[in-house]
Steps between C-alpha positions, in 0.01 A plus 500: 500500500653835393451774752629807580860541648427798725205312684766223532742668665261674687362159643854369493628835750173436752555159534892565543628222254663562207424510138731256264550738098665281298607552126423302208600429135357198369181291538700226680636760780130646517337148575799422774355805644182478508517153597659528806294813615190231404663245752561703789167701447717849497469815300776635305579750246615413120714730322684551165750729362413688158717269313372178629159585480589568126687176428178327679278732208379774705334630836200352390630134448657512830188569666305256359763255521455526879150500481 
């Protein structure tokens, strides 16, 4: 589920734990990702640099790609 980053940290700052941002460049580092946020039921924050986003063809990809 895609939701907003500020609300996350927000949440993340009241309930005093921290917030995991990690980058990605590939499908195959975007799955490894997700699917270990998926097994230990945690939020965290996907990002991509300018170039990698378009290598992976575009913002838009990307985003759907972790939808």
């Amino acid at each position: 589920m895609l939701v907003n980053a500020a609300d996350m940290l927000k949440k993340a700052e009241a309930g005093k734990y921290g917030l995991g941002a990690f980058n990605t460049n590939n499908l195959e580092w975007t799955r490894a990702i997700l699917a270990g946020a998926q097994e230990l039921n945690i939020p965290v924050i996907i990002q991509t640099s300018m170039g990698a986003a378009k290598y992976m063809g575009g913002y838009e990809f990307c985003q759907t790609m972790i939808e």
